[in-house]
C-alpha positions in Angstrom: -11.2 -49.5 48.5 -9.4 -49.8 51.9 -9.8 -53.9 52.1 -7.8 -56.3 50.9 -10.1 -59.3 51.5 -12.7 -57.6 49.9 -10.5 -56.6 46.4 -9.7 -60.1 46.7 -13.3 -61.2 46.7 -14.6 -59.3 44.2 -11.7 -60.0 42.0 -11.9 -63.7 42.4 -15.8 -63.9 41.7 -15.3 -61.9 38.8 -12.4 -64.3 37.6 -14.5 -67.1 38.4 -17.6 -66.0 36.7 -19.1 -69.4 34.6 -21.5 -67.1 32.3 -20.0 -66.2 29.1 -19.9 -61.9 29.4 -18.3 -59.6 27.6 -15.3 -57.8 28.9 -17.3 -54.2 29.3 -20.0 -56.3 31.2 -17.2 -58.0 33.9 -15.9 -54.5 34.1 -19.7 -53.2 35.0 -20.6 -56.0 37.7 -16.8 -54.9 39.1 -17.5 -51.0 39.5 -20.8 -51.7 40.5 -19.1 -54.1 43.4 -16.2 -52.3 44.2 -18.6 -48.7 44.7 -21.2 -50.9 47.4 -17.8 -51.9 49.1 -16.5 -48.2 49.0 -20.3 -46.6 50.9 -20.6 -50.0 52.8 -16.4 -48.7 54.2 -17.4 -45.2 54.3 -20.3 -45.9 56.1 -18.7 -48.6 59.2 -16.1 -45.4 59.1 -19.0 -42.6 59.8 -20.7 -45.3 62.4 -17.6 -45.7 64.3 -16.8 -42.2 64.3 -19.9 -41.2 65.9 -19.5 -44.5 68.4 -15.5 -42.9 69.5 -17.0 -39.1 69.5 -20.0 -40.5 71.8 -16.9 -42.5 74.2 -15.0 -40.0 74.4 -17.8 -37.3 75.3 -18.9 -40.1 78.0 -15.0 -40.5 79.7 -14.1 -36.6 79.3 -12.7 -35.7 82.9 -14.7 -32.2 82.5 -18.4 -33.8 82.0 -20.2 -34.4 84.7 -23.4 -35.5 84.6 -23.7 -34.0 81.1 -22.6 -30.7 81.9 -19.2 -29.3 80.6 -17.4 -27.9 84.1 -14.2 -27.0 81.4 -14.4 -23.3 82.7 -14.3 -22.9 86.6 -16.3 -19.7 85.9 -19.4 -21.5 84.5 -21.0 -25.0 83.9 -23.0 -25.0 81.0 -24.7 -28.7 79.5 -22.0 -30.4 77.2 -22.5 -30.1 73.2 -19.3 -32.3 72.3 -18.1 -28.9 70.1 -15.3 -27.9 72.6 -11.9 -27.8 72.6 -11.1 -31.4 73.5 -13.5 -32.7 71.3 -12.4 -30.5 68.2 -8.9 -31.9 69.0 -9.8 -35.7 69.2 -12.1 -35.5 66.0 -8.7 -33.7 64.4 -6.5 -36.6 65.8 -9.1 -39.5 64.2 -8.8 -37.4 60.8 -4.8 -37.9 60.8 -5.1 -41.6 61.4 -7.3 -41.9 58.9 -4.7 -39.8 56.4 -2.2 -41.8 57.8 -3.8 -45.4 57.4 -5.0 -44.4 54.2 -1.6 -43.2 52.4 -0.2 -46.5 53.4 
């Protein structure tokens, strides 16, 4: 889990818990909340990706209109797999690694 607040949170209802439960069962309701935070992250994460893929696709100086004028030779409609695209989806994926080994 990338979120402080959220560790925090989860460790602070679990501290503060006023039913009497046995160790294994705090340790349950924790998993169980720390894995929802983990896909709710990894979710925002795959939303946001697709938000930055669809701006950049949008502000690329080579689309126009929807079509990919990269190569002078021929214009051809834009599928977001070129080049440029490949390199930004490569440079999100490092500061990801980056953020993530802090």
């Amino acid at each position: 889990m990338k979120s402080e607040k959220v560790k925090e949170f989860i460790d602070g209802c679990i501290n503060n818990l006023t039913a009497e439960l046995a160790d294994h069962a705090k340790w349950q309701i924790w998993t169980a909340m720390t894995h929802t935070a983990d896909l709710a992250e990894r979710e925002a994460e795959e939303r946001m990706r697709e938000r930055a893929a669809k701006a950049f696709k949008f502000a690329c100086r080579d689309n126009y209109g929807g079509e990919c004028w990269a190569n002078d030779d021929h214009h051809v409609k834009c599928s977001g797999k070129c080049a440029k695209m490949n390199d930004f989806i490569q440079k999100l994926n490092e500061n990801e690694n980056t953020q993530t080994s802090r």
